[in-house]
C-alpha positions in Angstrom: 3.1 -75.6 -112.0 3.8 -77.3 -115.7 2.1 -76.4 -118.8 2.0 -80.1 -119.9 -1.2 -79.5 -121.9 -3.4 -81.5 -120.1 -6.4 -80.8 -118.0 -9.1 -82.9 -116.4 -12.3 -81.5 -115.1 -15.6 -83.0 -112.5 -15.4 -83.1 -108.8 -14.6 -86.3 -107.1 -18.0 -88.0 -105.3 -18.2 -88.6 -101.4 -19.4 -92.0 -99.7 -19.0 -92.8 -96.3 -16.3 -90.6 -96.0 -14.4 -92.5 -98.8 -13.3 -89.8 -102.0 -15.2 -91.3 -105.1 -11.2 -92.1 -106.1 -11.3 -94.2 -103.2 -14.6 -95.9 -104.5 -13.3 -96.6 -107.3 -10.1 -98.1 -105.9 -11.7 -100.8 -103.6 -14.1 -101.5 -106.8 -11.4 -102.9 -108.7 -9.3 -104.1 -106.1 -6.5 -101.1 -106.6 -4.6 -100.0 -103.1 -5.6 -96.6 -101.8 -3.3 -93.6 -103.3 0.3 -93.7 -101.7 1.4 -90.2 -100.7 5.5 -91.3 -100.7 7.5 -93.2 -103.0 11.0 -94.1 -101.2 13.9 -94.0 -103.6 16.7 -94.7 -101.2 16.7 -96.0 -97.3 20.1 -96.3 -95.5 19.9 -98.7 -92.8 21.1 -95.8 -90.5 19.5 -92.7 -91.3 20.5 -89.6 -90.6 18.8 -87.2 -93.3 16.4 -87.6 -95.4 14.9 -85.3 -98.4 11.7 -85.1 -100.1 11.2 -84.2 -103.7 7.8 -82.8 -104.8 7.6 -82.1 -108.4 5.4 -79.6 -110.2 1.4 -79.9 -111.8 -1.1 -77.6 -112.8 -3.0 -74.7 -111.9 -5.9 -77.0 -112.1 -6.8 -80.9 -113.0 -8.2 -83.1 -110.8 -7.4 -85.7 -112.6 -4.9 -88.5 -111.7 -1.5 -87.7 -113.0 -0.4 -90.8 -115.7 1.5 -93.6 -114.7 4.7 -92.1 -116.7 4.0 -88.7 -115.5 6.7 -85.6 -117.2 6.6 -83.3 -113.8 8.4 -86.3 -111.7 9.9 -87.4 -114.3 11.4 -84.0 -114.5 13.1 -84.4 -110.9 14.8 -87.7 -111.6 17.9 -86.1 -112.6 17.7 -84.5 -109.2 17.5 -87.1 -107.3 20.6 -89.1 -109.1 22.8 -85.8 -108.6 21.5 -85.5 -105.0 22.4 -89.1 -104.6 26.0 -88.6 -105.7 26.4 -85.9 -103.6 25.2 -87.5 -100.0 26.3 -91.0 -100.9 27.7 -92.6 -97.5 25.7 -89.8 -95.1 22.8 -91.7 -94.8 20.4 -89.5 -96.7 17.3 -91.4 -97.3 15.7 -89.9 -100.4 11.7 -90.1 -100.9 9.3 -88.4 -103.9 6.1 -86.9 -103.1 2.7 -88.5 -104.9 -0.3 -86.2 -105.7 -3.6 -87.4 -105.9 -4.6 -85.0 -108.3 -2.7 -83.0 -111.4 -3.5 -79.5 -110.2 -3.2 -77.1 -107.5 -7.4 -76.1 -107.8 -7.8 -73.0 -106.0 -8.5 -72.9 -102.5 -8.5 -77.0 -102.7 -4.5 -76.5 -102.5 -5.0 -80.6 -103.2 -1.0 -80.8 -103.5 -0.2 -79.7 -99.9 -1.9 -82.5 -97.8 -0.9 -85.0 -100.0 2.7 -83.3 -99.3 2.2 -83.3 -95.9 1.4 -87.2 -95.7 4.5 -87.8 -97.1 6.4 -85.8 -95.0 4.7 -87.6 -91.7 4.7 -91.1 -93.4 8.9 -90.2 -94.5 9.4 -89.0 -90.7 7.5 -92.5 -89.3 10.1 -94.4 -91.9 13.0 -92.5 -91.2 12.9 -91.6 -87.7 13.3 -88.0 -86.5 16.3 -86.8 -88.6 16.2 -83.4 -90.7 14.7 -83.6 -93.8 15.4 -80.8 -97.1 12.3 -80.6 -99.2 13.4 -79.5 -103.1 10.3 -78.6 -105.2 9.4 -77.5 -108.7 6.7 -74.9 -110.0 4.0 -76.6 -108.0 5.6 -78.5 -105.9 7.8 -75.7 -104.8 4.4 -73.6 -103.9 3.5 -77.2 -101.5 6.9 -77.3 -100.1 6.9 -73.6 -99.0 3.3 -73.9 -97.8 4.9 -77.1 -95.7 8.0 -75.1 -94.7 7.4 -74.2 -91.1 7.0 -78.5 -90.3 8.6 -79.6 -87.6 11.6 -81.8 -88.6 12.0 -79.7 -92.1 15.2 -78.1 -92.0 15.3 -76.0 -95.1 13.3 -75.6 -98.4 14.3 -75.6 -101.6 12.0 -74.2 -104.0 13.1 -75.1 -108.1 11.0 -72.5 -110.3 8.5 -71.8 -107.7 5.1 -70.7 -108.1 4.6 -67.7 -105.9 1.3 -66.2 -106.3 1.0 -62.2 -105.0 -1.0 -63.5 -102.0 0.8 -66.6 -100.9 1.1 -66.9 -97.4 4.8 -66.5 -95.3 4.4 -65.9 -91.9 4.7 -69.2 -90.9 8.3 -69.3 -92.7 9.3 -67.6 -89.7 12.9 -68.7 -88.7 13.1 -71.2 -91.7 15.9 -71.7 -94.2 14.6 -71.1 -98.1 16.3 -70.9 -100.8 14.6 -70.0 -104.1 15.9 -70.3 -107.8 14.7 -69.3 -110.9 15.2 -68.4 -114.5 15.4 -65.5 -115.6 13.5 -66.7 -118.5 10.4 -68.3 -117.3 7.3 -68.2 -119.2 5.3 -70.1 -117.1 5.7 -68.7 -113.1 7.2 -65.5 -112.8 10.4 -64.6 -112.1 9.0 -61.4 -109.9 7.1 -63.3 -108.0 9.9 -65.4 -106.4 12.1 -62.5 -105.8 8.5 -60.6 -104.3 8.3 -63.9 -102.1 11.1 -63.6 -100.9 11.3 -60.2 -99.9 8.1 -60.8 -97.9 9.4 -63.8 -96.1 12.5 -61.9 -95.1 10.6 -59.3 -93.7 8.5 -62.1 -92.0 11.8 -63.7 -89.9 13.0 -66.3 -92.6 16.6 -66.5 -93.5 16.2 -66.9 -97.4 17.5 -65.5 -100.7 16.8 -66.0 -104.3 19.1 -67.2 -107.0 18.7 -67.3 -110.8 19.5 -69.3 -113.2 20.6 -67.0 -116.9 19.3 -67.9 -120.0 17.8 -71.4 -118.7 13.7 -72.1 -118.6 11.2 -73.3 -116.6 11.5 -77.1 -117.4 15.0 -76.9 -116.0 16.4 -78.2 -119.4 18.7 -75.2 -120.7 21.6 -75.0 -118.3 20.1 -78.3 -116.5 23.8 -79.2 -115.3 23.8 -76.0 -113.2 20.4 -76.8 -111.9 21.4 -80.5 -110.7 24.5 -78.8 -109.1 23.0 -76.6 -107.3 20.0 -78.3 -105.9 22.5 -81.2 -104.9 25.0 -78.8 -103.1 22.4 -76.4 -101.2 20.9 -79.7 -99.6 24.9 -80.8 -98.8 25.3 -77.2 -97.4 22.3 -77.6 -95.8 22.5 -81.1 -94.1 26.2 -80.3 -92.9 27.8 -82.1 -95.5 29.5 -79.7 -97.6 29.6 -75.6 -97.7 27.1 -73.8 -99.1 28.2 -71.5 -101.6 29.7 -68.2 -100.3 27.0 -66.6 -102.8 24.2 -68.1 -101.6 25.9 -67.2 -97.7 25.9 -63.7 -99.2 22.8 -63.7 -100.4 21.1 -65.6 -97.5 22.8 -63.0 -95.1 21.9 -59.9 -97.5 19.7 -56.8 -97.1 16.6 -56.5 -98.4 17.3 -52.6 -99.4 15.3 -50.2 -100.9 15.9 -51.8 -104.4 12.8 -54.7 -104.4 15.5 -57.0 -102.7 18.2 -56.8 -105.1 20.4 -57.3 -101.5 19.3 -61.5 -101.0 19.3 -61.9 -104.8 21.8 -63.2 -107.2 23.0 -64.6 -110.7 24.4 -68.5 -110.8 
C-alpha cells in the first residue's frame, strides 16, 4: 500500500446489479471502469507482463486521473521494455476501481483478475509475469496460483501475518524489499515467504539496503532488477546466480535467513 495521504470514505450504492459507480457512469455518458491499460502489443506475442501498482489500506474512492502509485511503476515498465525489446513481450497495467485494499472487500484483486483474463483474451495463451508494489504486490500474490501466470514479482509487498499461501503451491515468487520501509514491513515479506516455502512455492526474498518504500533511493537497482527477474523468468536472460541461490535455499532454523539475501 502507499501512504499518499489521501482517503475517501461511503459505500458505493446498488441498482439493478449496476455499482452506484456504474450509475454514475451511464448518467454522464462515461465508459464503464477499464480493468487493463495495454502499454505495448507485439503483433506476435509470446509473453506478456502485468504491472499492478500499489494503494491504500482503505479508500474507496476512485484513484485521480494522474494517480502517484502507477505513476510510480512507469520507470518499470520503460526498463522492462528495454530489456525484452524484440521477444514479443506485450506489456499491460492493472486499473483499480477503488484506492484501497478495504478489508475483507480485497477490491484490488478482482479488478486484478479482470485484467489478467481480459490481457490473456488480448494476448493469447502465452506466460505472463505479474510485478506488483505494496498493494499491488498483496493482489498479485493473491492472483499467483492463475493459470497462464508464470511467476510473481512482488516490489515492497504488503504481507499481512494472515495472508493466505497455499494456493502459491508450485509457483515462482520472488519478493524484494528495503530494508528500510516504513510503510509495509520488511518481516512480513521475509515471514511470507517462509510460509510459502513451506507451502510448495519455489520463492526467495531479496532486499534492497538503504532504499525506501517508494522505490526512489537506489531506484536504478530496483528497475534492474525487476527488468532482469522477468528476462530470467520468461527465458530471455539468466536470473541471477543469487536469486538461483536464494530461490533454491533452505528455509533453516534461522526465520529463513537460507532464501533471503542483500542486492
Amino acid at each position: 500500500m502507499d501512504d499518499d495521504g489521501e482517503r475517501a470514505s461511503g459505500r458505493q450504492g446498488h441498482r439493478d446489479g449496476w455499482t452506484g459507480e456504474e450509475v454514475r457512469w451511464r448518467q454522464d455518458g462515461r465508459q464503464p471502469h477499464q480493468p487493463l491499460l495495454i502499454r505495448a502489443s507485439p503483433r506476435e506475442p509470446r509473453a506478456a507482463v502485468l504491472l499492478l501498482h500499489g494503494g491504500q489500506e482503505d479508500g474507496l474512492g476512485r484513484p485521480m486521473p494522474l494517480n502517484p502509485p502507477a505513476l510510480r511503476m512507469r520507470p518499470f515498465a520503460r526498463a522492462i521494455g528495454r530489456r525484452t525489446a524484440g521477444y514479443g513481450v506485450a506489456l499491460g497495467e492493472v486499473r483499480y476501481r477503488h484506492r484501497g485494499w478495504n478489508g475483507s472487500r480485497a477490491d484490488a484483486v478482482p479488478d486484478a483478475r479482470a485484467a489478467i483474463e481480459e490481457f490473456a483474451a488480448a494476448v493469447g495463451p502465452v506466460p505472463l509475469i505479474l510485478v506488483g508494489h505494496s498493494m499491488g504486490a498483496r493482489a498479485a500474490l493473491r492472483l499467483g496460483g492463475h493459470p497462464g501466470v508464470r511467476a510473481v514479482i512482488g516490489l515492497a509487498p504488503w504481507c499481512p501475518e494472515d495472508e493466505p499461501v497455499t494456493h502459491l503451491a508450485g509457483a515462482s515468487v520472488v519478493l524484494v524489499h528495503s530494508d528500510r520501509d516504513r510503510i509495509t514491513n520488511p518481516a512480513g515479506s521475509l515471514r511470507f515467504a517462509v510460509r510459502a516455502r513451506e507451502a510448495g512455492a519455489e520463492v526467495c526474498r531479496l532486499v534492497v539496503p538503504g532504499s525506501d518504500h517508494a522505490m526512489l533511493r537506489r531506484a536504478g537497482v530496483w528497475h534492474t532488477l525487476a527488468a532482469g527477474l522477468v528476462a530470467g523468468f520468461l527465458g530471455i536472460g539468466e536470473l541471477p546466480p543469487h536469486v538461483v541461490r536464494a530461490l533454491a535455499g533452505p528455509v533453516g532454523e534461522t526465520g529463513g535467513s537460507g532464501l533471503s539475501c542483500r542486492v
